[in-house]
DSSP file (Angstrom, degrees, kcal/mol; ACC not computed):
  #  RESIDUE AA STRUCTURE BP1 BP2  ACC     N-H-->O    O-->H-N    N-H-->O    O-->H-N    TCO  KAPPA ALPHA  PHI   PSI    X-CA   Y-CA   Z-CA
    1    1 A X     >        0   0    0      0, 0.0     4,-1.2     0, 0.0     5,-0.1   0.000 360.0 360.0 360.0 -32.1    9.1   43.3  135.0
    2    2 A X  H  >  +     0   0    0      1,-0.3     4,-1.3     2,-0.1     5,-0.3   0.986 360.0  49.5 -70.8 -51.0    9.3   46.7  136.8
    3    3 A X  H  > S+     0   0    0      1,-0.2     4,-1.8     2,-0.2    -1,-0.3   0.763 101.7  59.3 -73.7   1.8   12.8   47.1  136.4
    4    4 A X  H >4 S+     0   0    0      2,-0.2     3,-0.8     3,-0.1     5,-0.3   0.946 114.8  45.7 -49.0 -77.3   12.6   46.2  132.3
    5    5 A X  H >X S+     0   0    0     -4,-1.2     4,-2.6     1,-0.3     3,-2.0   0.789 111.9  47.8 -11.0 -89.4   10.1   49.6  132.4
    6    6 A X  H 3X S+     0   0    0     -4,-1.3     4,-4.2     1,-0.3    -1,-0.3   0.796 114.6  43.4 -43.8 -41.6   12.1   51.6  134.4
    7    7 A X  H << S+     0   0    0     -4,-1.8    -1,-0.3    -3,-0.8    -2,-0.2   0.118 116.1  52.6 -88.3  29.0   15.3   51.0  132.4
    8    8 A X  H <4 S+     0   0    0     -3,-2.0    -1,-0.2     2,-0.1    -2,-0.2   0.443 107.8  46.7-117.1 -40.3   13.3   51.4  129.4
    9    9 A X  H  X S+     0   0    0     -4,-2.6     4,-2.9    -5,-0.3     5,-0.2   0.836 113.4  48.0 -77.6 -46.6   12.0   54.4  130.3
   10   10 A X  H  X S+     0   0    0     -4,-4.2     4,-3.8    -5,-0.3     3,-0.4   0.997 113.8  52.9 -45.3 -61.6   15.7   55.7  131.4
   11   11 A X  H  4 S+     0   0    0      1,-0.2     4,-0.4     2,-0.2    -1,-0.2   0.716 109.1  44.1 -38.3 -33.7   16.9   54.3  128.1
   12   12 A X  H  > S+     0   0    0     -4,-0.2     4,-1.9     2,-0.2    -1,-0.2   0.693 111.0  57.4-101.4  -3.5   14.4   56.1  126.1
   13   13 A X  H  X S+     0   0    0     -4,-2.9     4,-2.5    -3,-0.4    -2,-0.2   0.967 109.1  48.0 -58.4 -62.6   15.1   59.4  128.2
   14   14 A X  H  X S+     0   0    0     -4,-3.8     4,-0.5     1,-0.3    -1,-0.2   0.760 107.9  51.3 -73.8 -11.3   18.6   59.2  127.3
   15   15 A X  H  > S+     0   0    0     -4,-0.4     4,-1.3    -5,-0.4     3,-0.4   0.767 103.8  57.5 -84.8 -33.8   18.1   58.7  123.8
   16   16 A X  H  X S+     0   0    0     -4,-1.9     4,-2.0     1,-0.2    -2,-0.2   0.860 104.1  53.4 -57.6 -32.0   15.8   61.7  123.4
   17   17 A X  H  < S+     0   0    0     -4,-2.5    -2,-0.2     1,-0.2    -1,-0.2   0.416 107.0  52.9-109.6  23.6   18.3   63.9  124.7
   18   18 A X  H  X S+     0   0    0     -4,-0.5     4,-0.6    -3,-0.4    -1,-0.2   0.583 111.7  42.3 -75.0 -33.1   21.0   62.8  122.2
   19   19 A X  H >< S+     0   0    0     -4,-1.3     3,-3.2     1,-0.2    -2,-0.2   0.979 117.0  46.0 -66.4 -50.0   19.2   63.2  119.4
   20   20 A X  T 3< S+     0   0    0     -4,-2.0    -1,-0.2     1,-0.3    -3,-0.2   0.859 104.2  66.1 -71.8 -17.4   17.7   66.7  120.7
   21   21 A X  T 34 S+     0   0    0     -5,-0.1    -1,-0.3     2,-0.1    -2,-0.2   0.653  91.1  98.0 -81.1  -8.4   21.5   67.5  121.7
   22   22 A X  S << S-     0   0    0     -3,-3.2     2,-0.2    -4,-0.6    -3,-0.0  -0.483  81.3-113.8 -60.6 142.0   22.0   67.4  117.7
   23   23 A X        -     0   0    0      1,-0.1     4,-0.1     5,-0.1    -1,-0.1  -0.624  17.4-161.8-101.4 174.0   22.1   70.3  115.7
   24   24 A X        +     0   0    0     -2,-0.2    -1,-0.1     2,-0.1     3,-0.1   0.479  55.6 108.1-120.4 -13.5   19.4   71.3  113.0
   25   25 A X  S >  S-     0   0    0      1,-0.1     3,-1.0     2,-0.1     2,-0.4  -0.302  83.5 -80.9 -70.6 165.2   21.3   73.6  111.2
   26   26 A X  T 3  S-     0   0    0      1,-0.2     4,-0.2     3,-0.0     3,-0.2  -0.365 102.5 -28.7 -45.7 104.6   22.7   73.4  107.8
   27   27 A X  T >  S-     0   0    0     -2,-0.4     3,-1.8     1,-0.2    -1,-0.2   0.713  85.4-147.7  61.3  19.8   25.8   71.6  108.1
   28   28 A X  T <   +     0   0    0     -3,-1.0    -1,-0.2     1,-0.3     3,-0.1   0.235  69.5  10.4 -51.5 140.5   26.5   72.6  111.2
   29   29 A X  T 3  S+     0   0    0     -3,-0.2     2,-0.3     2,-0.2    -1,-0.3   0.533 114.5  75.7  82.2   3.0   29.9   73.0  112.3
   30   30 A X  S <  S-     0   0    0     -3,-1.8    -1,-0.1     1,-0.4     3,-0.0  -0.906 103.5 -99.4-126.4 100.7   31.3   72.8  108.8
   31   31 A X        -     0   0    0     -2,-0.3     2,-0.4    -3,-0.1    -1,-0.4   0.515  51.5 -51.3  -1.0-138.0   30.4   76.0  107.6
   32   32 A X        -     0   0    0      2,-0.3     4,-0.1    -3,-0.1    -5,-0.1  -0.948  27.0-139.4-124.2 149.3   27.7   77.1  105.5
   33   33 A X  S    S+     0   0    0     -2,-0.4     2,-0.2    -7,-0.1    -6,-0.1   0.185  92.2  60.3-100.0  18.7   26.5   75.7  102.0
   34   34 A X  S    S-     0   0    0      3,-0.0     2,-0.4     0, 0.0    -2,-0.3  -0.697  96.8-101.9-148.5 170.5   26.0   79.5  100.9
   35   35 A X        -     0   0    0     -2,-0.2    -2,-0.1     1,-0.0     3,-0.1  -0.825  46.9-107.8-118.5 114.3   28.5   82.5  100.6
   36   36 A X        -     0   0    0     -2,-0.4    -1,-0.0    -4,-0.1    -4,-0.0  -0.291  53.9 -91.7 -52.5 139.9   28.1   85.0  103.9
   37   37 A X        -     0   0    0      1,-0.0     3,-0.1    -2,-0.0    -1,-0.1  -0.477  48.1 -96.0 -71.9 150.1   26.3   88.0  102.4
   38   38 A X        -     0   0    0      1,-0.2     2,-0.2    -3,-0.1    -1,-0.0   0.442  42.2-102.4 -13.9 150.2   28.7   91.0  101.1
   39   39 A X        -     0   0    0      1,-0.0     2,-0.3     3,-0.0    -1,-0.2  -0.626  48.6 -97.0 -81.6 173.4   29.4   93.9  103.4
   40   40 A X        -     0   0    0     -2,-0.2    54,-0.1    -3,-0.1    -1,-0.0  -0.724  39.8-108.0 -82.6 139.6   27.4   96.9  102.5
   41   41 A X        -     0   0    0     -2,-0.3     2,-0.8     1,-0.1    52,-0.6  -0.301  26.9-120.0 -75.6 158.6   29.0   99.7  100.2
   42   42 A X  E     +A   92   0A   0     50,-0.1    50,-0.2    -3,-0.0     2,-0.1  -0.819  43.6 165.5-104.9 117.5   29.7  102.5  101.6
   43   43 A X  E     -A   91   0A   0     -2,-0.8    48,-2.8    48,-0.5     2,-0.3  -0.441  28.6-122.1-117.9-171.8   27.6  105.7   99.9
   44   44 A X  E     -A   90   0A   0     46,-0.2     2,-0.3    -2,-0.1    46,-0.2  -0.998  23.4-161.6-142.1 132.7   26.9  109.1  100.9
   45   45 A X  E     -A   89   0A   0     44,-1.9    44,-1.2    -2,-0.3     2,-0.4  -0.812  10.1-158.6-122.2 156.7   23.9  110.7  101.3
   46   46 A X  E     +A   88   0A   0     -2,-0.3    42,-0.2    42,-0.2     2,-0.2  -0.940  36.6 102.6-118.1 118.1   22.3  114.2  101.6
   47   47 A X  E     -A   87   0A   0     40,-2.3    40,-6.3    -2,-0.4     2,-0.2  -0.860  60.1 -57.4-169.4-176.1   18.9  115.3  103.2
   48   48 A X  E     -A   86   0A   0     38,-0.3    11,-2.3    11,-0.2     2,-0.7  -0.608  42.4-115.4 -91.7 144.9   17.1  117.0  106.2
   49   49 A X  E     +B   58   0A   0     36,-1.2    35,-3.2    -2,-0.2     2,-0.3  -0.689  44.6 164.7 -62.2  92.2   17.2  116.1  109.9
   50   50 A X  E     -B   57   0A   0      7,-2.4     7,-2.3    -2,-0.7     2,-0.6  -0.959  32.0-135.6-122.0 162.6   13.6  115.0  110.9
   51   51 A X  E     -B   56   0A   0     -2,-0.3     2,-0.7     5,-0.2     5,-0.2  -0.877  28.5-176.1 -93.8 106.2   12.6  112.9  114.4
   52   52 A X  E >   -B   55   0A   0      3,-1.6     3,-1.9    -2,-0.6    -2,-0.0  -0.971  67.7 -13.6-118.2 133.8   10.2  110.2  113.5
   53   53 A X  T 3  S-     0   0    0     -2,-0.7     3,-0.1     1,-0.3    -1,-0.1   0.455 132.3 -52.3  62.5  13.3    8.7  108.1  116.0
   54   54 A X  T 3  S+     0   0    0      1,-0.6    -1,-0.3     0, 0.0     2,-0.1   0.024 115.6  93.8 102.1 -25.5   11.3  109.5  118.5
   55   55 A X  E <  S-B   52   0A   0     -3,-1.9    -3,-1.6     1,-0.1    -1,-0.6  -0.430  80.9 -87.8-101.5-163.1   14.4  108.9  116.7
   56   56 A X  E     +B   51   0A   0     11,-0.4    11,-0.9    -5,-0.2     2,-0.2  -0.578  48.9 174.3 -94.3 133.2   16.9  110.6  114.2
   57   57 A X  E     -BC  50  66A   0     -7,-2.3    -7,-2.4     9,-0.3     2,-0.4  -0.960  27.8-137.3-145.9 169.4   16.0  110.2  110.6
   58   58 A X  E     -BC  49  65A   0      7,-3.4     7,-3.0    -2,-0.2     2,-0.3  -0.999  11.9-151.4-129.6 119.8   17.3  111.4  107.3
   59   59 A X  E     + C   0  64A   0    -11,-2.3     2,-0.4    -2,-0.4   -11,-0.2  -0.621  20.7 174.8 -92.8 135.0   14.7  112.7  104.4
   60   60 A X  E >   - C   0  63A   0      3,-1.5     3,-2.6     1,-0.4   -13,-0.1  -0.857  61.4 -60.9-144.6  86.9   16.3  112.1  101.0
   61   61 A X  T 3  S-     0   0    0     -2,-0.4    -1,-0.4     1,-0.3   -14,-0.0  -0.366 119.5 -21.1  69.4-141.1   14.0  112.9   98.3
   62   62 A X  T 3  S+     0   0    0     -3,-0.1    -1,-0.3     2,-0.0     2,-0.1   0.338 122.3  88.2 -93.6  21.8   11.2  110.6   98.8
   63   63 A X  E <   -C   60   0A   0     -3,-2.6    -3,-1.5    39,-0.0     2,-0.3  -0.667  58.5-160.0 -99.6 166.4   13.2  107.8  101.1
   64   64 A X  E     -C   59   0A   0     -5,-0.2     2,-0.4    -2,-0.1    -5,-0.3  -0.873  11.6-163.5-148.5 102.5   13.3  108.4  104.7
   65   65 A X  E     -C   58   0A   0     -7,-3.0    -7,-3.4    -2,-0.3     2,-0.9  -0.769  23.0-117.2-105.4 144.9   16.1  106.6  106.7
   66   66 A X  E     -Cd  57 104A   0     37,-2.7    39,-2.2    -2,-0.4     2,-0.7  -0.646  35.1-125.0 -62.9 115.6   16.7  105.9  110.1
   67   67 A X  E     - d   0 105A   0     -2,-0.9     2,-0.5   -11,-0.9   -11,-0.4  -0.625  25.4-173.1 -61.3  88.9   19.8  107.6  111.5
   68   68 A X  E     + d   0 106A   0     37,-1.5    39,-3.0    -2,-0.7     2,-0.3  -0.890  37.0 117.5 -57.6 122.8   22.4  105.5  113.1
   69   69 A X    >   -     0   0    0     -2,-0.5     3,-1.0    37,-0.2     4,-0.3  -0.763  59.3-131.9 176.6 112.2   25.0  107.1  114.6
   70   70 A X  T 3  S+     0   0    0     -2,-0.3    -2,-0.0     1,-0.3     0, 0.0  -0.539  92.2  25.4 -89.6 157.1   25.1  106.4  118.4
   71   71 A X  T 3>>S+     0   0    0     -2,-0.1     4,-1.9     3,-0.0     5,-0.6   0.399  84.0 115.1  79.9  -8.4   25.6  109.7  120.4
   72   72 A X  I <>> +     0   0    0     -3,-1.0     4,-2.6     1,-0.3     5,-0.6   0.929  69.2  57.9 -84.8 -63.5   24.2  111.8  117.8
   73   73 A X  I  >5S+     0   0    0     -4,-0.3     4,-3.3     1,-0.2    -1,-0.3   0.809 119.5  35.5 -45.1 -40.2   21.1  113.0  119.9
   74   74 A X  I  >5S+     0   0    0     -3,-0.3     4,-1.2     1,-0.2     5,-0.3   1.000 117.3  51.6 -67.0 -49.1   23.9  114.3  122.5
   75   75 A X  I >X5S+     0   0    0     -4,-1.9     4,-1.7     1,-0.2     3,-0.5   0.854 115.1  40.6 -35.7 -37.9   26.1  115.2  119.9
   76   76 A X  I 3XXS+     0   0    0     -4,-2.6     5,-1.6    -5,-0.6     4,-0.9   0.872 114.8  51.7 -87.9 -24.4   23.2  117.4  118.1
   77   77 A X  H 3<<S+     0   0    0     -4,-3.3    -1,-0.2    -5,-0.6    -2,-0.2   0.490 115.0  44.8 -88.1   9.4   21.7  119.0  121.7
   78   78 A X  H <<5S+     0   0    0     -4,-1.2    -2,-0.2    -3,-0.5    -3,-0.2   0.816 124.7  32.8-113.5 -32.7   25.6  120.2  122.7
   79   79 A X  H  <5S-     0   0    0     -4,-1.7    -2,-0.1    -5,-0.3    -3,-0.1   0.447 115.2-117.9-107.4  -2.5   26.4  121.7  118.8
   80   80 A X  T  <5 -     0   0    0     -4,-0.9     2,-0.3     1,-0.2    -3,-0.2   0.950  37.5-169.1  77.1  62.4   22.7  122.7  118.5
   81   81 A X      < -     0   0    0     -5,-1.6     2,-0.4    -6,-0.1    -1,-0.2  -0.683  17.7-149.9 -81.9 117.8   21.4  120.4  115.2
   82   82 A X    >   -     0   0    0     -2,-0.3     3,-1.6     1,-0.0   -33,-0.2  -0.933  20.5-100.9 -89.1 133.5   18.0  121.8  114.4
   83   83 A X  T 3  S+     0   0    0     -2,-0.4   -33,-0.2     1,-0.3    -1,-0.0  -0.215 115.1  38.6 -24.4 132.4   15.6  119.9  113.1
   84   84 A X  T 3  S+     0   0    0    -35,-3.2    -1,-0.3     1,-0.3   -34,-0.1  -0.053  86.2 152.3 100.2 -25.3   15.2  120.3  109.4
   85   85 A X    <   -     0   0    0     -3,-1.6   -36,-1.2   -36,-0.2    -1,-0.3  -0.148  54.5-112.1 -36.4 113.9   19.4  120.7  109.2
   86   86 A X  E     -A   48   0A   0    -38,-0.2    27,-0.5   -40,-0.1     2,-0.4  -0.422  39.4-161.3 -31.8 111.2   21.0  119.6  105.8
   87   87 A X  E     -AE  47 112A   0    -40,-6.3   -40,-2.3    25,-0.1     2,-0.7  -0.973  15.5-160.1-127.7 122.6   22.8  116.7  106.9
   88   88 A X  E     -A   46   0A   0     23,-2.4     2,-0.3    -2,-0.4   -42,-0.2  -0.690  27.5-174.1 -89.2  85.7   25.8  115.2  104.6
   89   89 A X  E     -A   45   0A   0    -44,-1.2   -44,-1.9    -2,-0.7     2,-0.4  -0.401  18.4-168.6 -92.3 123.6   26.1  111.5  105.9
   90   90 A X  E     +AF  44 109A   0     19,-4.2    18,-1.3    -2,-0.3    19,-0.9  -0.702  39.3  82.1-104.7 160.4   28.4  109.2  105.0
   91   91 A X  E    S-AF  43 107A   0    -48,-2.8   -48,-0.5    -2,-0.4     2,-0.3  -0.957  71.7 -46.9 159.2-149.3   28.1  105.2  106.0
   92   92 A X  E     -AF  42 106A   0     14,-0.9    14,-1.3    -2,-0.3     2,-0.7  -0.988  45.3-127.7-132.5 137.3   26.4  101.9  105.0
   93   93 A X  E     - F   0 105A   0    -52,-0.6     2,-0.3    -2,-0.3    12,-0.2  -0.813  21.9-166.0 -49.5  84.9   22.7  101.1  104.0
   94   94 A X  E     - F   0 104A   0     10,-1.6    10,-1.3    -2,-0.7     3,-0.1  -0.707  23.0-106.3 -89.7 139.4   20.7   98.6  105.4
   95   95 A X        -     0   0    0     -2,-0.3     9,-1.4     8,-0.2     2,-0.4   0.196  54.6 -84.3 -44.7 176.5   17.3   96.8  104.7
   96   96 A X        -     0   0    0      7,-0.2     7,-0.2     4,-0.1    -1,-0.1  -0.819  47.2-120.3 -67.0 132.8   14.1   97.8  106.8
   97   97 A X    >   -     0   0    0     -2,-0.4     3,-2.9     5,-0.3    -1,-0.1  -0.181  55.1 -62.3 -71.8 147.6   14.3   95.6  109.8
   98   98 A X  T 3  S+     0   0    0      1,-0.2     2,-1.1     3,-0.0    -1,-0.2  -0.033 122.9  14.7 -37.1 161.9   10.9   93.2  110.0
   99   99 A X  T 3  S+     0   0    0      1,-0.1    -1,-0.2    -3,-0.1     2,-0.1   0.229 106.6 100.0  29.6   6.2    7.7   94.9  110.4
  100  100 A X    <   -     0   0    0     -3,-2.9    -4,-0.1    -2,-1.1    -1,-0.1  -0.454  56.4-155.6-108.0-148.1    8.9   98.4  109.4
  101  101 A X  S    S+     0   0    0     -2,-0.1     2,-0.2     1,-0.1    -1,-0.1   0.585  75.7  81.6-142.0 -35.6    8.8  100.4  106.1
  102  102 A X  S    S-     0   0    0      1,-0.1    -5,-0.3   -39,-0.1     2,-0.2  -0.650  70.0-147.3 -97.1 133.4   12.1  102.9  106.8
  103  103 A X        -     0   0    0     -2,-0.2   -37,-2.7    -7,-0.2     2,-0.5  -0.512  26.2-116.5 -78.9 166.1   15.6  101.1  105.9
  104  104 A X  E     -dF  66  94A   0     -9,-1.4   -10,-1.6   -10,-1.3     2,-0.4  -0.657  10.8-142.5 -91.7 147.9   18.4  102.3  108.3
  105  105 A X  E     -dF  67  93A   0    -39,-2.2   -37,-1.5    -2,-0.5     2,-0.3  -0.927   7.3-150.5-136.3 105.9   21.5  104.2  107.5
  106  106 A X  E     -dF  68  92A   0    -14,-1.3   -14,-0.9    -2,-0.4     2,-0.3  -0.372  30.2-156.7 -44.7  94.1   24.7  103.0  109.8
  107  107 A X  E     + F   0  91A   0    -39,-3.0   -37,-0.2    -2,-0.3   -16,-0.2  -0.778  25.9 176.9 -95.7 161.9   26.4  106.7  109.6
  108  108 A X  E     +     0   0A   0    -18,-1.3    11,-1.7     1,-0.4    12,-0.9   0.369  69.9  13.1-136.5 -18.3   29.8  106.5  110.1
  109  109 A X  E     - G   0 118A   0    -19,-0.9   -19,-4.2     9,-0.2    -1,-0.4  -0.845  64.8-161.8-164.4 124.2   30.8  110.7  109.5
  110  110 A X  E     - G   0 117A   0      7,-3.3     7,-2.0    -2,-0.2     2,-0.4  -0.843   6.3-152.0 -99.5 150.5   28.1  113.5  109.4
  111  111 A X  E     - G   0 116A   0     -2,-0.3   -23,-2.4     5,-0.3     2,-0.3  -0.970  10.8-173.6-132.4 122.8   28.9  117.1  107.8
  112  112 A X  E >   -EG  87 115A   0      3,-1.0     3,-4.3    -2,-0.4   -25,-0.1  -0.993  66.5 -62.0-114.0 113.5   26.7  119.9  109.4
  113  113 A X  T 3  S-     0   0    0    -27,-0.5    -1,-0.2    -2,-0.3     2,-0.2  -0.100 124.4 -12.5  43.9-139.3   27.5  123.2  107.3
  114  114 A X  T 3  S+     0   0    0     -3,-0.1     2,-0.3     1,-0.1    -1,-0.3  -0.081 121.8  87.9 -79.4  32.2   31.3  123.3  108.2
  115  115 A X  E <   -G  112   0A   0     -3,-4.3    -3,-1.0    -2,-0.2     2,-0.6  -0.851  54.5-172.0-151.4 122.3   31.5  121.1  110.8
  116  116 A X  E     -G  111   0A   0     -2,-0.3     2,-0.5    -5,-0.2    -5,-0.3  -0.820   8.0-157.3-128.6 116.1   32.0  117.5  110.4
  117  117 A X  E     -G  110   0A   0     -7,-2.0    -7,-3.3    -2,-0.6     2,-0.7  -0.831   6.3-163.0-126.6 133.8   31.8  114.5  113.0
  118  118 A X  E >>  -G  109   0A   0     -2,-0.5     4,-3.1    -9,-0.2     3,-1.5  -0.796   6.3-155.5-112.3 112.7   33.5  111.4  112.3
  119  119 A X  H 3> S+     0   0    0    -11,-1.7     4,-0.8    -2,-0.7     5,-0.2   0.919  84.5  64.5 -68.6 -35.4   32.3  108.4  114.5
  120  120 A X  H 34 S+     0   0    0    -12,-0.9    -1,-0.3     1,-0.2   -11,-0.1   0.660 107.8  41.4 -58.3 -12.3   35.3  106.4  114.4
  121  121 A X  H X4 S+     0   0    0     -3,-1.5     3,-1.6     1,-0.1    -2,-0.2   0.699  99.0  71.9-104.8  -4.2   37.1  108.7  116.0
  122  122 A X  H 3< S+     0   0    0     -4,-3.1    -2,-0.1     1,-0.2    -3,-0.1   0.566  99.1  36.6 -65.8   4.4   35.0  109.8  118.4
  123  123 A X  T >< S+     0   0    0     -4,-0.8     3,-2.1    10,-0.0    -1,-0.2   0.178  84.7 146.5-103.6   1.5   34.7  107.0  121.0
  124  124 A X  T <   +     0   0    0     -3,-1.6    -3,-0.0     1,-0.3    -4,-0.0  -0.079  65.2   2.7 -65.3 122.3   38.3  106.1  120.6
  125  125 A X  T 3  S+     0   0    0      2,-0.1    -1,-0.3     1,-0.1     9,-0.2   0.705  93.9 128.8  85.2  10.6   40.1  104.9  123.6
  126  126 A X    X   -     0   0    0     -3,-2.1     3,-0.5     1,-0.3    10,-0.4   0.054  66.4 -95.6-117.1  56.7   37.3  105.0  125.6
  127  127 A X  T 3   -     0   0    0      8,-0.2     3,-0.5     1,-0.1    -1,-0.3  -0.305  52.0 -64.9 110.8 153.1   36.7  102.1  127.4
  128  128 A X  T 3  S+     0   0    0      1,-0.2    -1,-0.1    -3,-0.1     3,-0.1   0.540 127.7  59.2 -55.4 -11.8   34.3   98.8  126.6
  129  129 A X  S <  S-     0   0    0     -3,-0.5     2,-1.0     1,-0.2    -1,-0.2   0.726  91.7-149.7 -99.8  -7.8   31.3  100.9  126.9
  130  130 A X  S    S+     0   0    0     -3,-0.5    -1,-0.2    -4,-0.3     5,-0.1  -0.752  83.8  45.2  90.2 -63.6   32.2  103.1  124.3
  131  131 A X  S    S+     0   0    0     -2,-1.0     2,-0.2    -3,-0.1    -1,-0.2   0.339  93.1  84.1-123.3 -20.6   30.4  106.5  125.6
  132  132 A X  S    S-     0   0    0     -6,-0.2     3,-0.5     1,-0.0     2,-0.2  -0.667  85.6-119.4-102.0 149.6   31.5  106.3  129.5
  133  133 A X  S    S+     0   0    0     -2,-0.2     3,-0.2     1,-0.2     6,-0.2  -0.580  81.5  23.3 -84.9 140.2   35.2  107.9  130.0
  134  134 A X  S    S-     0   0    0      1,-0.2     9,-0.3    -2,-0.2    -1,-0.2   0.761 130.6 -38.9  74.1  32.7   38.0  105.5  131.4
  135  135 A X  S    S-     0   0    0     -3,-0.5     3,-0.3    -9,-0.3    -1,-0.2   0.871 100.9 -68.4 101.1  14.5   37.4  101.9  130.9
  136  136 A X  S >  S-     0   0    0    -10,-0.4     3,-1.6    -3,-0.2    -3,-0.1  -0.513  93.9  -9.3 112.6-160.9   33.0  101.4  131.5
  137  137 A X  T 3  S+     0   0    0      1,-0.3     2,-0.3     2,-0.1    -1,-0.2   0.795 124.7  53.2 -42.1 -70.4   30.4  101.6  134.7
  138  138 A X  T 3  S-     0   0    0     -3,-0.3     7,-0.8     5,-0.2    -1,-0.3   0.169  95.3-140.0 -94.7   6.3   33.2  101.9  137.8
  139  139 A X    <   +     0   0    0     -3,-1.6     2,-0.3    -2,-0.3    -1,-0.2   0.317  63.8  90.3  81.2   2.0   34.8  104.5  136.4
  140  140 A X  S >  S-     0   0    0     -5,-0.2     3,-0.6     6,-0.1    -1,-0.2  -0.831  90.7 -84.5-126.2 175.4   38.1  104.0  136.9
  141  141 A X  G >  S+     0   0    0     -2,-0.3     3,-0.5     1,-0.2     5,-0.5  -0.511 118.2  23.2 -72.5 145.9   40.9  102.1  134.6
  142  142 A X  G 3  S-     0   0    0     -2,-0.2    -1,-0.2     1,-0.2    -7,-0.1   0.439 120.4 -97.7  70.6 -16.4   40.4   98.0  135.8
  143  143 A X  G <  S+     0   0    0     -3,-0.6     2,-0.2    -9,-0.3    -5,-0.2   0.477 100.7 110.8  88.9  -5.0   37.5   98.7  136.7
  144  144 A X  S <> S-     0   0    0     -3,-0.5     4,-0.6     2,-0.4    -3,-0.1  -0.664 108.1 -79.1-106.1  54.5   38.1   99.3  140.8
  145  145 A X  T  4 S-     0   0    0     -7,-0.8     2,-1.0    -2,-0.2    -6,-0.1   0.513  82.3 -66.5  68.0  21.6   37.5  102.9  140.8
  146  146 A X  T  4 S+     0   0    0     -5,-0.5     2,-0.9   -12,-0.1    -2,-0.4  -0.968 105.9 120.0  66.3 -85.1   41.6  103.6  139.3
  147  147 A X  T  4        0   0    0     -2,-1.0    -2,-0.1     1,-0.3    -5,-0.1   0.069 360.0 360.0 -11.4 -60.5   43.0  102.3  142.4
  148  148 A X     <        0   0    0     -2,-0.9    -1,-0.3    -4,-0.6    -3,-0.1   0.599 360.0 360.0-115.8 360.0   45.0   99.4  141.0
């Protein structure tokens, strides 16, 4: 009698965690029953440089986007971007992320006056971390200080 139980309870053990080892998406593993959404076009925008909440944003009229563009705070403190700067941004538009109000703009090349910084090339070659010289953290190429 016990062991009916026990192997009854094993039995219904293993059978819960095949079903929960199923998946719950749509169609999983055969693709999706919908069309992946479109990239975003790529516009160009013009406005002033303001900091809201601590980051980089771009004033357009009455829109206010968040500024993506990784590096630009170093980029703007070494070529000396004042707040308020006419900034000509090129890139992609994206919705507001949940619970905020500003959508983001993915920049991809900003124009200050004459001088114009193109984010594809500027990380180029440098590694998996993008921003660190020579290949990430350890500082060397391989990752063992350049030694081998």
């Amino acid at each position: 009698m016990q062991k009916r139980i026990v192997f009854a309870i094993i039995g219904l053990a293993a059978l819960v965690g095949i079903v929960s080892a199923q998946g719950f998406a749509p169609m999983m593993g055969r693709g999706y029953p919908y069309a992946a959404p479109a990239a975003p076009a790529v516009k160009t925008l013009e406005g002033k440089l303001q900091i809201v909440d601590g980051v980089a944003a771009l004033v357009v009229k009455d829109v206010t986007y968040i500024l993506h563009f990784p590096g630009f705070f170093r980029t703007a403190y070494i070529e000396e971007i004042k707040v308020g700067a006419t900034l000509k941004v090129e890139g992609s538009e994206y919705p507001a992320p949940a619970g905020q109000t500003r959508p983001i703009f993915a920049a991809t090349k900003i124009t200050v006056g004459s001088k114009t910084f193109d984010l594809a090339t500027q990380f180029q070659g440098r590694g998996s971390y993008g921003a660190m010289p020579y290949g990430g953290m350890m500082g060397g190429r391989g990752g063992r200080g350049g030694r081998w």
